[in-house]
N, C-alpha and C positions, 0 to 999 in steps of 0.2 A: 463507395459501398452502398447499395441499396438498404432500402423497407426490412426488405426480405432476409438481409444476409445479417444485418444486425439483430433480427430477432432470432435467426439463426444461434449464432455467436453469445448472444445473450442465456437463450435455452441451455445451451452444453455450458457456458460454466453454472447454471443453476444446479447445472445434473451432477456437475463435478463437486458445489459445497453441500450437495444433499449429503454425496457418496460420503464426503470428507466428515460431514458429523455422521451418517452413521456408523464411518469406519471409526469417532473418534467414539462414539458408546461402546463400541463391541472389541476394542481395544484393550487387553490387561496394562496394568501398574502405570509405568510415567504417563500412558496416554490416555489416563482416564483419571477424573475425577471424583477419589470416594465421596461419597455422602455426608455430612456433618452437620449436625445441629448443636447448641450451643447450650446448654445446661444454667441457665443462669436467667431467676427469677425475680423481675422486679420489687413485688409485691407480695404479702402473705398468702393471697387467693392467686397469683400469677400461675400458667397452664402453659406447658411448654408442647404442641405437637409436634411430634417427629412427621416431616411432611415430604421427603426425599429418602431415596431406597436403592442400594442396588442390587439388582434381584439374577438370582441363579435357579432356570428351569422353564415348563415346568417338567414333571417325572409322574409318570403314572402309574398306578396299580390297580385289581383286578379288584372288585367291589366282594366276591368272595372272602378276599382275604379278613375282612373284618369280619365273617362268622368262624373264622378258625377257630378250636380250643385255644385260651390263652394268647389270643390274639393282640392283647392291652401289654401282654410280656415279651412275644415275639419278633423278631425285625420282619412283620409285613404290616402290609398296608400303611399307617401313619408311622408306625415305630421301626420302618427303616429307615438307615441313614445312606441317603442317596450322595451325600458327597464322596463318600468311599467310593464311585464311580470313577473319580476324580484325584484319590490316593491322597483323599483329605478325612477328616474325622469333625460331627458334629461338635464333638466337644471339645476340639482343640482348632480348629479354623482362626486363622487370623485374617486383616483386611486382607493383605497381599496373597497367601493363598484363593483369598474365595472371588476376587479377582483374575484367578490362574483358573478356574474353573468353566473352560469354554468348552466349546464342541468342537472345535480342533484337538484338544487335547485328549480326548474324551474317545472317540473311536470306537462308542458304544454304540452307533446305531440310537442314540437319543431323538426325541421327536422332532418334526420338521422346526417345532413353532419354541424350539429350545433356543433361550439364549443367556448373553453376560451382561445386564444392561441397565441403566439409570430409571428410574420409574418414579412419580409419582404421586403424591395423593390429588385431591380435587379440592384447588386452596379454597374454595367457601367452606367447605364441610372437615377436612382433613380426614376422610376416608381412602383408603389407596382399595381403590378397587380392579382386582386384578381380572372379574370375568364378570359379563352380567348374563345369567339365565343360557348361556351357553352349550349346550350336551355335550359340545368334545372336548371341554374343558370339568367333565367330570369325573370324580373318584382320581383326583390330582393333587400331588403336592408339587409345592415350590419353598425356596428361602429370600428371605429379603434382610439386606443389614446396613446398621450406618454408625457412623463414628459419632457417639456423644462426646462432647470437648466442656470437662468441668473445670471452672477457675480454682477450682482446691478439693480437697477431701469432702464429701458430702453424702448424707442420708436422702433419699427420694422415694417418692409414689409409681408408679407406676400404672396406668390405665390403662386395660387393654381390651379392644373387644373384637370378633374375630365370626365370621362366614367360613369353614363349622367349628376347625382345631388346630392348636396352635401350639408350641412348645416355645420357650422363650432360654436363652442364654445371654448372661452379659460378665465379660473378661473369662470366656471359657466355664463361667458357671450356671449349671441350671437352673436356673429361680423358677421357673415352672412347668407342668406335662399335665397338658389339658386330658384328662381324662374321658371329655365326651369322643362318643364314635356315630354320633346323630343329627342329625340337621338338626340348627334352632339358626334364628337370622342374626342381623349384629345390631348391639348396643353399644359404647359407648365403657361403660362401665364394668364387664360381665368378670373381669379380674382387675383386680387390685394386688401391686407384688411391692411389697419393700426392697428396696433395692442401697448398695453402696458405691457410692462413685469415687475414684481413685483422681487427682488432681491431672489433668491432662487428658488423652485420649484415651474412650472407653470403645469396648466394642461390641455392639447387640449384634445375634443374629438372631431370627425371629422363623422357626419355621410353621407354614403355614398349608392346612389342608382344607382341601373343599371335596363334599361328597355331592349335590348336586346342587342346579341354578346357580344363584349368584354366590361370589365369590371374592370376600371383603378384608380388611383390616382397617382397624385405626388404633392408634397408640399413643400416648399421650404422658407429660411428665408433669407432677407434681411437689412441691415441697413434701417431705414425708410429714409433716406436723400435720396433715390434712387426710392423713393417711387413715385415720380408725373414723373420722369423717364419713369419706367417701363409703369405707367398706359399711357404714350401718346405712347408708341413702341405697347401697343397691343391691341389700340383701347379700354380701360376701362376709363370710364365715370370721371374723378376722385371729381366733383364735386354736380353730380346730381343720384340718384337713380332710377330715371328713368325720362326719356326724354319726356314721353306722360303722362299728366295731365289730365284726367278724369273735369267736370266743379263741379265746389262746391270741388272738392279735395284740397288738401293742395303738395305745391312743396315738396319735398322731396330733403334736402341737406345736401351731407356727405362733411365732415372734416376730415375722418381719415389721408385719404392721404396727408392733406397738413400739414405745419412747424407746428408744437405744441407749444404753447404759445406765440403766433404771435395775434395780432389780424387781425381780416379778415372783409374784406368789401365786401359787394356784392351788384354789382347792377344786373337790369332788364332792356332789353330796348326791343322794340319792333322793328318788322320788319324792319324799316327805320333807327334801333340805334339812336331811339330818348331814352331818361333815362323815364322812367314809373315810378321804384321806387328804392330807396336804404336802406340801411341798414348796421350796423357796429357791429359786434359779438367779444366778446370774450370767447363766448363759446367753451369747448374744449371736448363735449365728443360726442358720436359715429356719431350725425346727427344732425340737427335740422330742423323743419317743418314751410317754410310760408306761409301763406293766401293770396291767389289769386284774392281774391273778387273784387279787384279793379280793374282788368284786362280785359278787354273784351273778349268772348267766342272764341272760333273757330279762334284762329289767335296763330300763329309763332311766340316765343318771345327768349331772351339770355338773358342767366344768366350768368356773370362776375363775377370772385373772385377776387379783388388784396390782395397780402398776400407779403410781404417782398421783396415789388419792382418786385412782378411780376403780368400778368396779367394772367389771367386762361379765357374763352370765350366757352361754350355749347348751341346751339340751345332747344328748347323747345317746346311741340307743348302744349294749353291751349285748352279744348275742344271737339268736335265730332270730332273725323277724319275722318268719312265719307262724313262730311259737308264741309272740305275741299276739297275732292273730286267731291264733286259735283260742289261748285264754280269753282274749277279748269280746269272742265270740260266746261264747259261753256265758261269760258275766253279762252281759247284754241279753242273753237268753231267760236270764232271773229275771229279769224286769217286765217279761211278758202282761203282768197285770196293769202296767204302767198304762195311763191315758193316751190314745192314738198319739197326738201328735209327740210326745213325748217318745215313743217307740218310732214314729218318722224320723225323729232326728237322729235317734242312738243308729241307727241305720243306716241311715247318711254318711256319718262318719264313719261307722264300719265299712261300708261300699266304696268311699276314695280310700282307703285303707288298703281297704282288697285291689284297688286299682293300680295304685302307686308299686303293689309287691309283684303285678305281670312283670316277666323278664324285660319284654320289649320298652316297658317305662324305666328301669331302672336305668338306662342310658341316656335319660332325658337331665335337662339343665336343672341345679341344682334339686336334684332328687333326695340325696342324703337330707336335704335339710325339709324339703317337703317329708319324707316320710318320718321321721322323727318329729316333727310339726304336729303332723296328723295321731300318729301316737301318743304323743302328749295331751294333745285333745282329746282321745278316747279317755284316757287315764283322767284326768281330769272331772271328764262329765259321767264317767263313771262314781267317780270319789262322791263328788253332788249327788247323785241317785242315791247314794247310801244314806245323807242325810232326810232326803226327802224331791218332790216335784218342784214344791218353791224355790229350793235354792239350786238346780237344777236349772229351771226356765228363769233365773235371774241372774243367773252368774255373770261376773266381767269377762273380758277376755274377747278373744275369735272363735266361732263357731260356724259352721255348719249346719242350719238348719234348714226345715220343710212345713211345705203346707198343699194341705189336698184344696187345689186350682176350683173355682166358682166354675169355670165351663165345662168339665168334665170331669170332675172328684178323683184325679190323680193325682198322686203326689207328683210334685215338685220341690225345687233346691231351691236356697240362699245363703250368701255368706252377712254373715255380720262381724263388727268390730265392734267392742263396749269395752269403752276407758273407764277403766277402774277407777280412778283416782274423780273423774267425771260422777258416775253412778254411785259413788260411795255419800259424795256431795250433798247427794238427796234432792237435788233441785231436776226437774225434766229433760229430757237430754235432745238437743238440738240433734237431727239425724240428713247427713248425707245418702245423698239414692245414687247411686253409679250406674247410669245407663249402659246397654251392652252394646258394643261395636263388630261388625262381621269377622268371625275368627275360625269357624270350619262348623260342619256337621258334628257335631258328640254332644250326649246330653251331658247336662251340667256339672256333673259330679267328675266328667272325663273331660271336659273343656279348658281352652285354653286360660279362662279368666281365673282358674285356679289354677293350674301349669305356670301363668306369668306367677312365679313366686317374688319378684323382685319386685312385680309391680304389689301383691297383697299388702306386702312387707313394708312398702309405701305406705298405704293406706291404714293400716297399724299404727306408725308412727305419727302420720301427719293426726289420725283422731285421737290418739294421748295427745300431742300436742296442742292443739283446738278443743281438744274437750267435745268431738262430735264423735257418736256414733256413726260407724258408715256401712252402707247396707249396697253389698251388688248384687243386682238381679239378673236371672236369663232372658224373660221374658221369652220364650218359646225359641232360643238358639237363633242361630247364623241365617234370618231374612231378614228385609227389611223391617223396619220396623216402624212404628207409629198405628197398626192394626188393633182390632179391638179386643183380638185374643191377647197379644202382648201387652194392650194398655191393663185389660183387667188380669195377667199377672203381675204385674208390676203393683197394683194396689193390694192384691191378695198376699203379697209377699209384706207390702206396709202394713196390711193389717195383724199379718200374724209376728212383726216385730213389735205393734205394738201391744199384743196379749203377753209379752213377755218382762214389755220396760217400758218407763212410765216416756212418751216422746214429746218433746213442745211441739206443739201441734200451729205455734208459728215461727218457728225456725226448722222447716224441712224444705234443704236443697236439691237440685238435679243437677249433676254433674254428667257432662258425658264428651266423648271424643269421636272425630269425624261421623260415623253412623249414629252411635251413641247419641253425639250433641245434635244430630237433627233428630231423635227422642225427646230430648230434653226440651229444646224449643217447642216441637209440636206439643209435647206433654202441658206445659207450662200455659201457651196459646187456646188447646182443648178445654184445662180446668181452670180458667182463672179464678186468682181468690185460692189457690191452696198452696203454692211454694212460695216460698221468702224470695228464691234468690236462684239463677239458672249461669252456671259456668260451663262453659266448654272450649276445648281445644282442637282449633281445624275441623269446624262443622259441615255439613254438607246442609246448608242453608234453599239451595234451588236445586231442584233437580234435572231443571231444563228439557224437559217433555209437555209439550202440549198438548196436555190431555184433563180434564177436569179431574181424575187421581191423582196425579201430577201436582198438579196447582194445587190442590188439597192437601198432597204430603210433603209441600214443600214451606217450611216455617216463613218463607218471605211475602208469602200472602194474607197471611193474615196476624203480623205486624202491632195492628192496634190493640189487639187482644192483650199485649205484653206493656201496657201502657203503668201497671203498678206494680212489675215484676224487674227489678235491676238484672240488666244482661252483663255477663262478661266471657268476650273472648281472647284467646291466645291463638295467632296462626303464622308458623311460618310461611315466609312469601315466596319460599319458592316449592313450597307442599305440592305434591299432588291431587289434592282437593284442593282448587283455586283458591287464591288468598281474594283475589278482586271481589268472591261474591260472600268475604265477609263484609269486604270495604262497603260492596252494593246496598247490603244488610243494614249494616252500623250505619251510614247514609241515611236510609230510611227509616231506621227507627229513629232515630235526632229530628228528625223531619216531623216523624209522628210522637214526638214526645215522649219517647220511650226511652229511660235510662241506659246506656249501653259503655262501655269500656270496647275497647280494641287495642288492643297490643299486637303491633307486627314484629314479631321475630325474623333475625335475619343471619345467615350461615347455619341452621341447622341441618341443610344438607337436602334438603327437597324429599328425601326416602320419610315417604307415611309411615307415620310413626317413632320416626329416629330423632331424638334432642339429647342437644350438645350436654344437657345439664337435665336431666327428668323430674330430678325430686325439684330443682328450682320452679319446673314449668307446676307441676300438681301443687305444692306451696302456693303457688298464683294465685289457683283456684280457691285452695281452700280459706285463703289471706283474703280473699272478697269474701267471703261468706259470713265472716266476721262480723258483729252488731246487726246483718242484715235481718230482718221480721218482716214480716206479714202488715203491710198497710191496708187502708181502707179499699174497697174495690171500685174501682171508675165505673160510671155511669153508661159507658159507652162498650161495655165487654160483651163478648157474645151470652149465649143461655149455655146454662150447665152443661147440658147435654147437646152438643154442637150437632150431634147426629139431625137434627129435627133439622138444622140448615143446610145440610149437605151440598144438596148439586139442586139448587134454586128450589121448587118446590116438590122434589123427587125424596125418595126414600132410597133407603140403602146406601152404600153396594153389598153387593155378598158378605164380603166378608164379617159387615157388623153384625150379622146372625150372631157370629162364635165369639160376641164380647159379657157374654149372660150367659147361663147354662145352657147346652145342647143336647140334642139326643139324635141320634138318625135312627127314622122309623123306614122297613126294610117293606116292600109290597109282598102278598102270597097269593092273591087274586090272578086268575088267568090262567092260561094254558101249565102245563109245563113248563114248554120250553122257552115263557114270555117267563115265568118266573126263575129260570135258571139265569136268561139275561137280568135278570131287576140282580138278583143274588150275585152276579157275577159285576156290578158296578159299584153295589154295597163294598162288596171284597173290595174293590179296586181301591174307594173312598176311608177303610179300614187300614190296607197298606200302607197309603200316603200318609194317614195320621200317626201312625208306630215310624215309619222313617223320619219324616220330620220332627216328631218329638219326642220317639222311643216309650210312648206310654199307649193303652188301647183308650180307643175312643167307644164312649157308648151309644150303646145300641141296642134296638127291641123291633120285632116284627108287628106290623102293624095290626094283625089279631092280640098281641098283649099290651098294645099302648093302652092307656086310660086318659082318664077326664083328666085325672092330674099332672098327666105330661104336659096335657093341651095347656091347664094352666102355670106348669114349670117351667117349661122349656118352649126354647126355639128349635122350633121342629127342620130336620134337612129330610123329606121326603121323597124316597126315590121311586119311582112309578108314573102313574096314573088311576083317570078314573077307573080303569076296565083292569089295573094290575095291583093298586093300593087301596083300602078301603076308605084310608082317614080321607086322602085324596077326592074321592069318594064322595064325601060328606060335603067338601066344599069347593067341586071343580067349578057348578056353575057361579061362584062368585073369583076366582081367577084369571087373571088375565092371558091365558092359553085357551088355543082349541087346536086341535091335530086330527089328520086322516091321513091316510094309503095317498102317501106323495105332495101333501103338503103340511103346512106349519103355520098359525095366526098366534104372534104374542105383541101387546101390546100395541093393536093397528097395526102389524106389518105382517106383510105375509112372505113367506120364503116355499122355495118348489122346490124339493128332493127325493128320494126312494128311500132314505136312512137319513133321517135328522133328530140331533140332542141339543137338551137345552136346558138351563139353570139359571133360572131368577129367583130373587127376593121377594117378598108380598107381606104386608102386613096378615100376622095369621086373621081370617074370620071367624073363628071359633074364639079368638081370643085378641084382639088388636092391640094389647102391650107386649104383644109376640110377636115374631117375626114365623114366614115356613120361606124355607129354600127347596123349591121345588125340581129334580133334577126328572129329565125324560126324556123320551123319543117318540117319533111320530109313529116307528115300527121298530115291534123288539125282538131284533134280530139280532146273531151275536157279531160282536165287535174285536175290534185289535187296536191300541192306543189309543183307545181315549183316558187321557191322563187329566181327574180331575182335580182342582186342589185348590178349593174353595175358601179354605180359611189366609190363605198367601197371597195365592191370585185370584180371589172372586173382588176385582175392586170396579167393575159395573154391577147396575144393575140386573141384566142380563146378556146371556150370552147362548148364541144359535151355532152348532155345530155342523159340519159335513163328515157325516159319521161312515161313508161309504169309503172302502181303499183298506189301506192295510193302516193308517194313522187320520186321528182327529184334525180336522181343519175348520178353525171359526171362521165362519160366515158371516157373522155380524157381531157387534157388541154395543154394549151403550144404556142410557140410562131414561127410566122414567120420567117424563114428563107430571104425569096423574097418575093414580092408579084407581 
């Protein structure tokens, strides 16, 4: 037998054990292997994942179906039960039926990509990911199930977290109906269900829906003793099923989570924790339902559990909640006399108020508890205002508040957290800065770092616990950041937490995550000599562009600056922000004598932002911060104000115009139709400013600028000599000259018929000023030129080719001299 005929021979039975396992997946009953995992925990902290599945589907529906009236009651979209396809029932399936459930059987025309088959998770992570970012895999359900095998009777945790909805059954019982019908991605944690296990073979089925992109589960088994644990590390409710009460409803109150055969007491009290009503249960199965009738409409009440010397405490709302808002609004209306920033804040809180009551939010993950949060908050800092301003602007608690921004006198948002037990103390309150990390377009008040409720609810806990105040900023929303408009929000935001509460002004940390934490370093690096102590988790340390912007906003450059600032990172290794260029980091700061920590984590699963355990990983953080102060400052740090070093002996780039007050002064010199262009780039420079941060930017024409802009503000002038007056005043000491087809800025000349341009200059009118001078060599009207100088002006200057139907730079780059 030849080469040839053995490999022959060899190929066809390859072909034949391929066929034979796949015929032996797609096999029902004796020729298939259910699924099984083993219930039985070493340890008190021992985590059991379920890491094998076998799954039936998928099944799809018309993305319509989830605006039907009554769609959350209906059998479409999630809430049909597609095994009836199959002449099975969700809630009575056992293994050998959902086994019987092929496409042979089936005769419905199911999709091609349907099957009966073993699946599953990705053993580092114990995520079972059924789709990643795939379009024909949405507005889809499937079921996946597996045999839990317990050595006896037993009480357990359940962990479940799910890419979008998820419905859960074990021994034919519902333990739970995920209520969302909206994208949110997966964690890890996002339900917690008490569950009981019967000695022998149990059987979960777990049905799973995705509405678009990725398409996830993970699941997970606990001891139940870890059960009222887990539910306060990730913001789950553990005694209330939902937080907003409808009027004539009935409260809805779960028990899984807590001691099993305990009896429980619960009371009610209303807003002022007066007791309303009580009651004493030894019921122990999945919930029970009480009558509110006695309660009065539209008002804020708590519900209390004590269960075996412990207390349990959840807000409630009874009622309309638009009627809440309306009262609220109103009482906030008395206070009109009240000092601006005081009326900033009442405001703030009204506005994510207003926001949380859109229909389209009320679909979003834990809403119930955010908006009852937020209500409570009104209520509250209303309560204060009655007393007075002082105890108002000092109260403990979470807040919501504002401060009108040094660049542009618009208000802007912040949240804080002030430990009561901290602040009561009387001693200065060490304050955490939470850097923001890239999370979408919405100004702050609509943004996800209030949306992540689970993460706030973190940082609540972990600053009662520490004894820190913790303060997160926007810093001008979803760009990069380390700019000089976000750096002076971030200080304007510190300064206005400290007109309220007394701060140590050597224990303030920077905490930040991926984007965030390369904030924090750069922060840290910029001002030395003002933070104790800089933590972050999965930083973006280098940014890997060769470009002096680059090099400048990437914290691995400048290193030594961090010489009396202790670093601490957390990263996992197989993150999608490289774990190697913390290692590079940590390397060089050892190197250069800089205190550093590195902790590499390993199986959290590589998806940014996903850990296996969240509150362990932010505990990390805030467990360094501990004892950390303010030491002396090295000899060897840069100058306060780094700007003077920039890019060797240059000034600029653009952007640090917008880190001091700004104004744009508008030209009205020249033709008409030269001033309809200057007015029509202003407009352009005005829209950018309201999209990227949803406030106006200010502005004055250059006949009512004065002396005192010259010496307030850093001027963005748009013109020239022959179109803007101030321009005017001081074109012969800038470093432009333009005419009909060409361009001279700083020694270089460029040739065009339409060319624009925007650099920096020290103002001459005023040299602790900056002017960003924006212009063309002919002002003719244009189509995209998209300027956006406070994001992207990070040269010196930049020369456009303004002719076509869109802007193209010509050149860009930085000052040498000026």
């Amino acid at each position: 037998m030849n080469d040839r005929s053995v490999i022959s021979l060899l190929a066809g039975q390859l072909s034949i054990f391929i066929g034979m396992v796949v015929l032996a997946i797609d096999l029902p009953m004796a020729f298939a292997q259910f699924p099984i995992v083993h219930a039985i925990f070493p340890s008190a902290d021992a985590e059991v994942p379920i890491k094998s599945w076998q799954s039936v589907g998928p099944f799809f529906f018309d993305k319509r179906e989830l605006a039907t009236a009554n769609a959350k009651t209906l059998p479409v979209g999630f809430g049909r039960d597609y095994l009836r396809n199959f002449g099975f029932s969700e809630q009575s399936v056992d293994a050998t039926e959902f086994l019987e459930a092929t496409r042979e059987k089936s005769k419905l025309g199911v999709d091609v990509r349907f099957g009966n088959r073993v699946i599953h998770a990705n053993p580092e992570n114990n995520i079972l990911q059924l789709s990643v970012a795939d379009d024909s895999l949405n507005y889809a359900v499937g079921y996946v199930a597996t045999i839990i095998e317990s050595p006896q009777d037993q009480e357990i945790a359940i962990a479940a977290g799910v890419d979008d909805n998820m419905r859960l059954w074990l021994n034919h019982e519902l333990l739970f109906a995920d209520r969302n019908d909206s994208y949110h991605g997966l964690s890890k944690f996002q339900r917690i269900i008490g569950a009981k296990l019967k000695k022998g073979n149990n059987f979960l089925l777990v049905k799973v829906g995705n509405l678009e992109d990725d398409w996830e589960l993970i699941v997970t088994m606990y001891r139940h003793k870890r059960a009222l644990e887990l539910a306060r590390d990730n913001a789950v409710n553990p005694i209330l099923v939902s937080s907003v009460v409808t009027t004539g409803e009935e409260l809805e109150l779960r028990n899984d989570l807590l001691p099993p055969q305990s009896p429980v007491e619960y009371r009610i009290f209303d807003s002022f924790h007066k007791l309303v009503e009580s009651a004493i249960s030894d019921y122990h199965g999945r919930g029970l339902k009480h009558n509110l009738r006695g309660l009065k409409a539209n008002r804020l009440y708590f519900c209390t559990v004590s269960v075996d010397g412990r207390r349990i405490e959840r807000p409630f709302y009874y009622g309309d909640l638009d009627a809440a808002y309306t009262r609220f609004s109103h009482e906030v209306d008395m206070f009109a006399e009240a000092s601006d920033f005081v009326r900033v804040d009442l405001h703030a809180q009204l506005a994510r108020l207003r926001h949380l009551l859109l229909p389209v939010n009320r679909r979003s993950e834990f809403w119930d508890q955010k908006v009852v949060a937020s209500i409570a908050e009104v209520q509250a800092n209303l309560a204060a205002m009655r007393k007075g301003d002082a105890t108002f602007r000092h109260a403990p608690g979470t807040h919501l508040r504002g401060y009108r921004a040094t660049v542009d006198d618009q208000v802007q948002h912040y949240w804080i957290h002030i430990p009561s037990k901290a602040l009561h103390a009387g001693n200065p309150l060490p304050l955490v800065i939470v850097l923001p990390y890239i999370a979408g377009k919405r100004p702050f008040l609509e943004s996800y770092f209030l949306a992540a409720f689970d993460e706030t609810e973190s940082y609540k806990i972990l600053g009662d616990e520490y004894g820190f105040a913790v303060l997160q900023v926007w810093a001008r929303g979803d760009y990069m950041g380390g700019t000089a408009l976000a750096t002076s929000d971030i200080f304007d935001a510190l300064n206005a937490v400290r007109r309220d509460y007394r701060i140590d002004s050597n224990r303030i940390y920077l905490l930040g995550y991926c984007e965030g934490g390369r904030q924090a370093l750069l922060l840290a690096e910029r001002f030395p000599g003002r933070f104790a102590a800089v933590a972050t988790e999965g930083p973006t340390t280098d940014m890997h562009i060769d470009s002096p912007w680059s090099r400048y906003s990437s914290p691995i450059n400048a290193i030594e600056n961090l010489l009396d600032t202790p670093i601490f990172i957390t990263h996992d290794e197989a993150d999608t922000t490289p774990f190697q260029d913390s290692v590079t980091f940590s390397s060089r700061c050892q190197k250069a004598g800089v205190k550093i920590t590195l902790i590499r984590r390993h199986g959290d699963g590589g998806d940014h932002g996903f850990d296996q355990n969240p509150m362990a990983v932010k505990r990390s953080l805030f467990a360094f911060f501990q004892a950390k102060r303010l030491i002396a400052q090295h000899s060897k740090t840069v100058p306060a104000n780094p700007a003077e070093s920039r890019f060797g002996v240059g000034r600029g780039p653009i952007e640090d115009a917008f880190g001091s007050p700004a104004l744009i002064v508008e030209g009205t010199l020249g033709t008409a139709d030269e001033h309809a262009v200057v007015h029509a780039v202003v407009n352009e420079l005005c829209s950018e400013w309201r999209e990227a941060y949803f406030v106006d930017c200010p502005i004055k024409r250059d006949v009512d600028s004065t002396d005192a802009d010259i010496q307030n503000y850093n001027l963005v002038i748009v013109g020239d000599g022959g179109t803007n007056s101030v321009i005017k005043r001081i074109s012969d000491r800038l470093p432009v000259r333009s005419s009909l087809g060409h361009l001279s800025l700083a020694g270089k000349t460029y040739n065009g018929a339409q060319l624009g341009y925007e650099f920096i200059a020290r103002n001459p009118l005023n040299t602790r000023k900056y002017v960003v001078i924006i212009g063309m060599n002919r002002w003719l009207p244009i189509k995209g030129w998209e300027l956006y100088p406070t994001r992207d002006g990070v040269y010196d200057y930049i020369v456009f080719d303004l002719h076509g139907t869109s802007s193209r730079v010509e050149d860009e780059g930085y000052f040498e001299t000026f």
